[in-house]
N, C-alpha and C positions, 0 to 999 in steps of 0.2 A: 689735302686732297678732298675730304669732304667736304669743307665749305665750297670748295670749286665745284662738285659735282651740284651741290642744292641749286647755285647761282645760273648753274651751265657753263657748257664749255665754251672756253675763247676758239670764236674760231678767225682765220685769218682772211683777207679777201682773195678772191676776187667775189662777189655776190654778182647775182642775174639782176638789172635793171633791166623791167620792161617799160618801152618808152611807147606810152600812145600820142600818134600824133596825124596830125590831117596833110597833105602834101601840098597845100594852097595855103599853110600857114606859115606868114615870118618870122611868131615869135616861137615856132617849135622845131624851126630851121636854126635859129640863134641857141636855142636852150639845146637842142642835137651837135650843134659846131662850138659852141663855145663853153660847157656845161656838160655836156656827157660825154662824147670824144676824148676829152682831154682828162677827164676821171679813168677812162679805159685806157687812155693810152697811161696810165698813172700807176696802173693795176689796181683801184680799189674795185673796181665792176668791168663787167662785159653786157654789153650794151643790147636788145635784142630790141630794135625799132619796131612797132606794129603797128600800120597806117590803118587806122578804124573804118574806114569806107571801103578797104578793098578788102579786106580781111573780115568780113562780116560774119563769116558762119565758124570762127577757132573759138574756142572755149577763152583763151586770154581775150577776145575784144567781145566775147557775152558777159566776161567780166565788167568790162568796163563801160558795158551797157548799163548793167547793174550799181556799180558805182556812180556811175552819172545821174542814174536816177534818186540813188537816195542820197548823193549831196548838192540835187538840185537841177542841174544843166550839163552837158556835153561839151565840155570846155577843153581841149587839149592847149597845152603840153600835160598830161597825169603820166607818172611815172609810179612802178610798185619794183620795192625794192624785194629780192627771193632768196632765201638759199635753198640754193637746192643741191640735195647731197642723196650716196646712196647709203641706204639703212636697212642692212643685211641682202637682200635679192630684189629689192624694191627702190626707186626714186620716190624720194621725199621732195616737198616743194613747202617750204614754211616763209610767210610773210613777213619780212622786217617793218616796212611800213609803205604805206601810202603817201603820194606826195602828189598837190593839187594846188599851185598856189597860186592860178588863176582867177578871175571871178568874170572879167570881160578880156575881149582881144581886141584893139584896136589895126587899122589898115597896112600899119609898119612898126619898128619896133623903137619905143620909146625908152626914155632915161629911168622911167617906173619899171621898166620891163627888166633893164638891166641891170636894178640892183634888186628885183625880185627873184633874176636868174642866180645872182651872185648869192643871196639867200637861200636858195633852194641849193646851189653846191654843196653850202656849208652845212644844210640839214639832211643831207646825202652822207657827207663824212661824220657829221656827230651821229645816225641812225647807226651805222656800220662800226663806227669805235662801242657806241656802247652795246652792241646785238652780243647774246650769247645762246649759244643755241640748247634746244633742251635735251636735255640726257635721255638717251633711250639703250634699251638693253644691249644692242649693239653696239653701240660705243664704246661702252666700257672692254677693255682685257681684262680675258678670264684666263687663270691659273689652265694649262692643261696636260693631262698627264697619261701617259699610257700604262692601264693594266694589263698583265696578263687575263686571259682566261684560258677555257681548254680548245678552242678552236681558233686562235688568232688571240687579238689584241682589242681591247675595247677604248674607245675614247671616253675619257670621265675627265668630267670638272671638277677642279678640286676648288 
């Protein structure tokens, strides 16, 4: 159990794929139908599409503003893999990874396209086999035990 704990926890899917994409684009209609669809309906992810031109002012597409700037250009399909879990009275949102494997888009979608989508499947599933999430104090079970005292009962950790 400790080596499991230093490593982190396995945890199992579904993870939050957020998919940015533009709605005039064919290869992020292909990489939406043929590439994330079929991973949600799979149950490794649940899918949450954000079309970045209408969605301008949420914090996830000032992400991806952000991201486009610092690897260069605004290229959809980018998808960021999340889990997000709750961690005692609070959501947590921790990043598995980023996925961009764009550099241009062409007018329609080509043979390049679709074994770049077929690549991107596959480093969707090997991010999510290998993700372990990090240990926080909530996670773990704690012994707990009820004392007496003189006016009721105290809750104590043991």
């Amino acid at each position: 159990m400790s080596k499991r704990i230093k490593e982190g926890l396995i945890v199992k899917p579904p993870f939050y794929a957020l998919f940015f994409y533009e709605i005039d684009c064919p290869i992020c209609r292909y990489v939406l139908n043929h590439v994330m669809l079929p991973l949600q309906l799979e149950g490794h992810i649940i899918v949450r599409p954000i079309e970045v031109l209408a969605n301008s002012s949420s914090p996830d597409t000032a992400w991806f503003h952000y991201y486009s700037e610092m690897s260069g250009g605004e290229i959809t399909p980018t998808i960021k893999l999340v889990d997000r879990y709750l961690d005692g009275f609070r959501w947590r949102e921790d990043t598995i990874q980023d996925l961009h494997l764009w550099e241009r888009k062409d007018e329609e979608v080509t043979e390049s396209d679709v074994e770049t989508a077929d690549r991107l499947r596959d480093q969707i599933i090997e991010a999510i086999e290998k993700y372990r999430r990090k240990p926080t104090r909530m996670t773990h079970r704690r012994k707990i035990a009820f004392r007496p005292i003189r006016e009721g009962f105290k809750l104590v950790g043991v």
